[in-house]
C-alpha positions in Angstrom: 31.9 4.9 -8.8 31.9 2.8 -12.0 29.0 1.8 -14.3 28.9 -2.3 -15.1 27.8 -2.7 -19.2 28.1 -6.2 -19.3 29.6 -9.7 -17.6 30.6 -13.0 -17.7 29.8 -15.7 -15.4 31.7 -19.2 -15.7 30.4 -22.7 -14.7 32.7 -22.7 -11.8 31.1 -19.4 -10.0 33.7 -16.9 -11.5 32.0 -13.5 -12.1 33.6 -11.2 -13.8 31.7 -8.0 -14.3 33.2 -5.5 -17.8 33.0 -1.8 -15.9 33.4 1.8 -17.4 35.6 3.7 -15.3 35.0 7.3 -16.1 39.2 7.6 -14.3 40.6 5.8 -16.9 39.3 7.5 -20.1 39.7 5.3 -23.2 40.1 2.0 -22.1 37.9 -1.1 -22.6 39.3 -3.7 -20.4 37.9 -2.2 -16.5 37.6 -5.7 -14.9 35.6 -6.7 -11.2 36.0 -10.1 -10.4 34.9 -12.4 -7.5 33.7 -16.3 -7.1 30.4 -16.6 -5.9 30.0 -20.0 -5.8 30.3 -20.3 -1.8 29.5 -16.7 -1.0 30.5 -15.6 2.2 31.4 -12.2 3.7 34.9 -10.7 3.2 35.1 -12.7 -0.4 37.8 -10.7 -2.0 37.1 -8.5 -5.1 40.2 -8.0 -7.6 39.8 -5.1 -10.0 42.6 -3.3 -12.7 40.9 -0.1 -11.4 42.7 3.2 -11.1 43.2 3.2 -7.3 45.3 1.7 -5.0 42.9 0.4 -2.1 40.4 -2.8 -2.3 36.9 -2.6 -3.6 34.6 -3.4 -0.7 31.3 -4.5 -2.6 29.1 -3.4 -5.4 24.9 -2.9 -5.6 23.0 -1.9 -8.2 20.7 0.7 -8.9 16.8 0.8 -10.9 17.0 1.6 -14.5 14.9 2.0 -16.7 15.4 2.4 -20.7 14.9 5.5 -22.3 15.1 6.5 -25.6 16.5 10.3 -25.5 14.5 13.2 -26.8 15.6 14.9 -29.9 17.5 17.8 -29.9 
């Protein structure tokens, strides 16, 4: 599992989706990508994760902000 922290989504349907990758300590530059301009099942999702088989999809989750209590 990998946590998205930001994205980028070009005029032609390319979403690109900035991921920390808790398996690749130290890097910046975790990438998922797809085109959702004509979505469809089976759309393919490239990554420069640290595995060797395909990503099958991604959901999020509820969150909420929270400001963490003093120590």
């Amino acid at each position: 599992m990998v946590l998205a922290w930001g994205y980028r989504l070009a005029g032609t349907g390319e979403l690109t989706l900035r991921v920390y990758d808790s398996n690749s300590p130290g890097r910046d530059d975790i990438e998922l990508s797809t085109n959702i301009s004509t979505p469809a099942a089976g759309l393919p999702i490239r990554h420069n994760l640290n595995i060797a088989h395909p990503v099958r999809g991604f959901f999020a989750v509820t969150y909420r902000a929270r400001v963490p209590a003093a120590v």
